[in-house]
C-alpha positions in Angstrom: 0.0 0.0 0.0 2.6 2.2 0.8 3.9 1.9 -2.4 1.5 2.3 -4.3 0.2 5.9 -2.2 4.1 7.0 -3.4 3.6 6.0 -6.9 0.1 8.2 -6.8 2.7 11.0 -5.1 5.2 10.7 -7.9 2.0 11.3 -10.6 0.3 14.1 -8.5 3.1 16.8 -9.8 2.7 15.3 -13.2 -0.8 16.0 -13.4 -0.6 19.6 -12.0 2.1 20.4 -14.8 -0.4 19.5 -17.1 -3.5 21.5 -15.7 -1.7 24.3 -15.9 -0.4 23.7 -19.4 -4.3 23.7 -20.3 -4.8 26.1 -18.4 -2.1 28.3 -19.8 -3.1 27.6 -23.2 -6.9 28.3 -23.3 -5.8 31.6 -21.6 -3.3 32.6 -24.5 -6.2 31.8 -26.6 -8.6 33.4 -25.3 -6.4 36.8 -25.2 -5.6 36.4 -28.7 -9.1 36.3 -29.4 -9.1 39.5 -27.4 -6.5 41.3 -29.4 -8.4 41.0 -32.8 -12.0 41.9 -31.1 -11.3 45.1 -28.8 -7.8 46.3 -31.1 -8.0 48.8 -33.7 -7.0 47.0 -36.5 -8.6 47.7 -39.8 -10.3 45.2 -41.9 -7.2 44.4 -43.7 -4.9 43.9 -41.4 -6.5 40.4 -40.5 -7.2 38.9 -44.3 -4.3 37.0 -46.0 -2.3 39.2 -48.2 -2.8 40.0 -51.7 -6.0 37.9 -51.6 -9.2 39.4 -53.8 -10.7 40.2 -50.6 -8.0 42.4 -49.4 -7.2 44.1 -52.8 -11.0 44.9 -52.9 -10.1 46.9 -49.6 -13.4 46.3 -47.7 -15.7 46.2 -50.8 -15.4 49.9 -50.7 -14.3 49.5 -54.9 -17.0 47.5 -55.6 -20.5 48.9 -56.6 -21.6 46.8 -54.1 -22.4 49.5 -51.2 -20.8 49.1 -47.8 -22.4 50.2 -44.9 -20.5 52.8 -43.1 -19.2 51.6 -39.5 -19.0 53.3 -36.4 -16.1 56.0 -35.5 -12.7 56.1 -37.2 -11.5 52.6 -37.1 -13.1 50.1 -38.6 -13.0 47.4 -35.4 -14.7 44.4 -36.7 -14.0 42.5 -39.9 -18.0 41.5 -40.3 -19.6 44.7 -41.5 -22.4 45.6 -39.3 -25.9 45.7 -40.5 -26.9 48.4 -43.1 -29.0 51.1 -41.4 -31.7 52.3 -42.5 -31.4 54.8 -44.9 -32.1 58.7 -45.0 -31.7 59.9 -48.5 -32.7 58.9 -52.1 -29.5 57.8 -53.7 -29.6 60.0 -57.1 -28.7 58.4 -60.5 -24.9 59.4 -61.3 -24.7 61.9 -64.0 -23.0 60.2 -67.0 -19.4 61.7 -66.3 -15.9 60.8 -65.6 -17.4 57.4 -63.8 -19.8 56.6 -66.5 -22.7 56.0 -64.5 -20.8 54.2 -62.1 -21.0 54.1 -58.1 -24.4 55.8 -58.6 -25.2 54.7 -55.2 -22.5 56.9 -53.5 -24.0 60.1 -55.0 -26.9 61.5 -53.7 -29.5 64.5 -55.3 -28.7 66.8 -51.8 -25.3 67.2 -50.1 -25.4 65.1 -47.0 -22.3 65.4 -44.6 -21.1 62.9 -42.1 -17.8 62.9 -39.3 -16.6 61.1 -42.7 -18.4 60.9 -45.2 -19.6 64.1 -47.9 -21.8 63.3 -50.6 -23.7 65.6 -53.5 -24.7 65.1 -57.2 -21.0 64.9 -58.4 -18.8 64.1 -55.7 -18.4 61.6 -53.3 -15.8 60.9 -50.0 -15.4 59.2 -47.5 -12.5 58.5 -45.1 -11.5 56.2 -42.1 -8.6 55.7 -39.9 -6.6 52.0 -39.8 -3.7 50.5 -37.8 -1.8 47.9 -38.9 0.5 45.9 -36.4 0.7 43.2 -38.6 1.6 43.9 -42.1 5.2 45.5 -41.8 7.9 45.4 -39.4 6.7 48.5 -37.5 3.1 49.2 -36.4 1.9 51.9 -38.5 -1.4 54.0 -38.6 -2.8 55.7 -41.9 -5.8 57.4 -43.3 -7.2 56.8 -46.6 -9.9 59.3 -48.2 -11.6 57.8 -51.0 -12.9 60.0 -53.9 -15.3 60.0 -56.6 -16.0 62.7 -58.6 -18.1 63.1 -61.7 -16.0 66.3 -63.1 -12.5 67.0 -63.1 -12.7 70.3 -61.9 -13.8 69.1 -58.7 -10.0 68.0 -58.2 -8.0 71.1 -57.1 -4.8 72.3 -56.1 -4.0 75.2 -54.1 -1.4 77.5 -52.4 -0.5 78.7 -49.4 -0.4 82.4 -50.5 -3.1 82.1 -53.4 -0.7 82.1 -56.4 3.0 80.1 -57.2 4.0 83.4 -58.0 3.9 84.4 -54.0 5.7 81.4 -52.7 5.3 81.3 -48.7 4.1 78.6 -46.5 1.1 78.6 -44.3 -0.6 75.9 -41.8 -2.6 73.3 -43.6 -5.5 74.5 -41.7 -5.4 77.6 -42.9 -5.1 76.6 -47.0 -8.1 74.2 -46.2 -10.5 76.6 -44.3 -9.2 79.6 -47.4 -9.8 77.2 -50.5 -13.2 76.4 -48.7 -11.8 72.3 -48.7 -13.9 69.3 -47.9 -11.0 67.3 -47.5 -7.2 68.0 -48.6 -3.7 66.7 -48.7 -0.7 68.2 -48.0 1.0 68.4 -52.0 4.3 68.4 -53.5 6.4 71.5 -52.4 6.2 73.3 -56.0 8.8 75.4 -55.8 11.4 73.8 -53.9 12.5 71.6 -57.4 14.0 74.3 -60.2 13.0 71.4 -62.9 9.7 69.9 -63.5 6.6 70.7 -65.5 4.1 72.7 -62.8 0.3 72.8 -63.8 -2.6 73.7 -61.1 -6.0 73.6 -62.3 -5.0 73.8 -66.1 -2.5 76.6 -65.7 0.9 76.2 -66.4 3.4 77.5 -64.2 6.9 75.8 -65.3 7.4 74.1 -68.0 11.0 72.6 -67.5 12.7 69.1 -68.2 11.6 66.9 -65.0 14.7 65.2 -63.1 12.3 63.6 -60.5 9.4 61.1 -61.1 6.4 63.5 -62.5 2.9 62.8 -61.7 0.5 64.4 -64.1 -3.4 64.1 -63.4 -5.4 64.9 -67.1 -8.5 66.7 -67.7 -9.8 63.4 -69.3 -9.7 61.8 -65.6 -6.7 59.6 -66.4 -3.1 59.9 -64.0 -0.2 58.8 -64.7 3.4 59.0 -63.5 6.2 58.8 -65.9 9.9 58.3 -64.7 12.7 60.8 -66.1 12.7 60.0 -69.8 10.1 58.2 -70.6 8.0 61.1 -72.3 8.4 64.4 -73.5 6.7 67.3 -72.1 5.4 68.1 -75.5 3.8 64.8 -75.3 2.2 65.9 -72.1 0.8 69.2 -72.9 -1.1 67.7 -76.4 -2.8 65.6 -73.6 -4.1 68.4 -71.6 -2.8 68.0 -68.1 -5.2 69.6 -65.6 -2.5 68.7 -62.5 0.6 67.7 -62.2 3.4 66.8 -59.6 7.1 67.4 -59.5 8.2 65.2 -56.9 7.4 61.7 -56.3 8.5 58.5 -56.9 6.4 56.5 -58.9 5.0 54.0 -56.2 3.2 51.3 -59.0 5.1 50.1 -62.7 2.7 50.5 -65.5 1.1 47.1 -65.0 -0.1 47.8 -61.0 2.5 46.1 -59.8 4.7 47.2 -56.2 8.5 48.5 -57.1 11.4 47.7 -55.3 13.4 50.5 -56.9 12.4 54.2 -56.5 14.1 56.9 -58.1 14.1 58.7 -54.5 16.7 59.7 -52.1 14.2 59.4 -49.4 13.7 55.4 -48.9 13.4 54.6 -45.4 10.6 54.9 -42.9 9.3 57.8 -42.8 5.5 59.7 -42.5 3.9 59.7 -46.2 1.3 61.6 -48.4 0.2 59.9 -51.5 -2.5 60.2 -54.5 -3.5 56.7 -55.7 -5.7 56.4 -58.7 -8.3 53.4 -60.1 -10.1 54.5 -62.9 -11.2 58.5 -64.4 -12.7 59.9 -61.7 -11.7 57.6 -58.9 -8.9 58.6 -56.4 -7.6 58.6 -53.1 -5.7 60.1 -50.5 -3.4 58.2 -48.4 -1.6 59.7 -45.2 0.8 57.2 -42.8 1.8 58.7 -39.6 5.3 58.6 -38.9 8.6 59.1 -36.6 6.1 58.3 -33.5 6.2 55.5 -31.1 2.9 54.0 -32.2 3.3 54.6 -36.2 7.0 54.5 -37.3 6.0 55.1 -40.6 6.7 53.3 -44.1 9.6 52.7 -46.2 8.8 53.6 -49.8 9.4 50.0 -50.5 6.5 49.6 -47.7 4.6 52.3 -49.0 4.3 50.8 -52.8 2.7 47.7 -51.4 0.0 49.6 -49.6 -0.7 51.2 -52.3 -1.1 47.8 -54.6 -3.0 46.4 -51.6 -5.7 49.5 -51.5 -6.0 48.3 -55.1 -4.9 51.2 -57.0 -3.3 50.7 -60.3 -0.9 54.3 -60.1 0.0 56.0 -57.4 2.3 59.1 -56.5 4.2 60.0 -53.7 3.9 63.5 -52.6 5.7 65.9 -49.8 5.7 63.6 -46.9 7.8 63.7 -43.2 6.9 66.5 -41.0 4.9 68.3 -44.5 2.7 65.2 -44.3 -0.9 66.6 -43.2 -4.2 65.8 -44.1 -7.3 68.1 -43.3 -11.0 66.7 -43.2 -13.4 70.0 -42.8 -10.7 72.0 -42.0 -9.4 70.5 -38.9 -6.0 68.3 -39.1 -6.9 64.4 -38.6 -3.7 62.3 -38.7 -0.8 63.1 -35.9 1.8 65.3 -37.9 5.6 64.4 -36.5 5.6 68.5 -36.1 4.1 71.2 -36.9 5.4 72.2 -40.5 3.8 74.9 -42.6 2.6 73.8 -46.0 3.3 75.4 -49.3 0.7 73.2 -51.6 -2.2 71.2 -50.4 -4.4 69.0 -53.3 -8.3 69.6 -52.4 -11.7 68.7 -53.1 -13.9 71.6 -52.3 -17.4 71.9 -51.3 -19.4 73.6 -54.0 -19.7 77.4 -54.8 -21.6 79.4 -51.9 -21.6 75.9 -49.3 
């Protein structure tokens, strides 16, 4: 008997060990569980990469509506129930979008904490945190923007004209240039070089040394890399904007780079325009040089763009210039205060 009773001893350890081993592991679990509820990751940061649901980038690029969630992060990657709605979606005028995304536009201008909305444009933006896709955890806002007429795509600067160089807070060009949303641009006149249009006006008109970004009055972007086109070529197309600074973030084909004609590579805070399709944009801003968003290489920063599903994309004056404006108040976390020289805008309509 008395063996037996120091066998059971021996086993009694044994047996604790591997309680707690069970227990251990249903609590790491259940906390991983806990991370992915209550964090503020966005939607993407929890699908496989490059799959067709994360290129699709919440169904926001589909014309499949999405209904809008909650405050500025998207929380949940199961889309809450659409709510009921409180406008007549208006038929989309036969513009640069060719009827399409009709559902975004609406006959009345309706204005949300993110989301604007009229006959011929249409934005909204959110907020997203991502501990999961680089090697740093980065934050980032993407505005996405429709608009039926290019027009509705504007540039402005600080002092009103090139001509009166100066810098000013982004606040300030927003709130002036009467801005639903705007984006901190490309520094205009700190190149010499470069081909300078704003809103159809021609400003410079010089070979380009750095990537150039030109937006046409046709709807279409597209960045060329020195050399690769003249700007006589350029001008025949009509530019209605274009950008002196860059790099390119996408080849021709939509596919990420690994080689940027930049001397600006590592991490850093970013502003970019992506494109889609005429009429079809966005505005992209990564926080940067701060404990909770260290910011993105450009390498980094040309995947994210491929990702949101974009098919070109520019990079613009980023680091402490980076700022991004949403009714005239600053939404991302700026490394510093910098004054801004250029901002690119979408403004309400005359007399809002």
């Amino acid at each position: 008997m008395n063996t037996a009773k120091a066998a059971a001893g021996r086993h009694v350890p044994v047996l604790l060990l591997s309680i707690l081993f069970v227990f251990l592991a249903i609590c790491a679990a259940v906390l991983m569980g806990l991370r992915y509820i209550y964090s503020d990751y966005a939607q993407l940061t929890v699908l496989p990469t490059n799959t067709p649901q994360q290129r699709s980038y919440l169904s926001r690029y589909t014309e499949t509506p999405v209904p809008t969630l909650p405050g500025p992060y998207l929380s949940s990657p199961t889309p809450s129930p659409a709510p009921a709605a409180t406008h007549v979606p208006s038929p989309a005028p036969a513009g640069l979008l060719g009827g399409k995304y009709a559902w975004r536009f609406t006959e009345e201008e309706v204005l949300t904490d993110h989301t604007y909305s009229n006959p011929t444009v249409s934005i909204s933006w959110d907020m997203y945190r991502d501990e999961l896709s680089y090697s740093k955890p980065v934050t980032f806002y993407v505005a996405d923007v429709l608009i039926q007429d290019i027009t509705s795509l504007t540039t402005a600067f600080a002092n009103g004209a090139y001509s009166a160089g100066g810098r000013k807070a982004m606040e300030t060009i927003a709130k002036k240039n009467n801005c639903i949303v705007a984006i901190s641009g490309d520094f205009a006149r700190w190149h010499a070089n470069g081909l300078i249009v704003r809103n159809g006006e021609v400003f410079r008109e010089k070979r380009f040394t750095s990537d150039l970004g030109v937006l046409y009055k046709s709807g279409v972007l597209e960045t060329y890399e020195p050399g690769t086109i003249s700007l006589e070529e350029i001008m025949t197309q009509d530019p209605w904007q274009s950008w002196h600074f860059g790099p390119e973030l996408l080849d021709h084909q939509g596919q990420p780079k690994t080689r940027f004609n930049t001397t600006v590579g590592g991490r850093n805070p970013r502003s970019v325009i992506g494109y889609y399709e005429p009429g079809h944009y966005c505005f992209v801003l990564v926080d940067g040089r701060r404990k909770y968003s260290r910011g993105l290489t450009m390498k980094e920063l040309s995947q994210l763009m491929y990702t949101l599903g974009c098919v070109r994309a520019y990079n613009l004056d980023g680091g402490a210039t980076a700022h991004m404006t949403w009714l005239n108040s600053v939404i991302n976390s700026p490394s510093r205060e910098r004054l801004v020289h250029d901002v690119i805008c979408v403004r309400f309509p005359s007399g809002a």
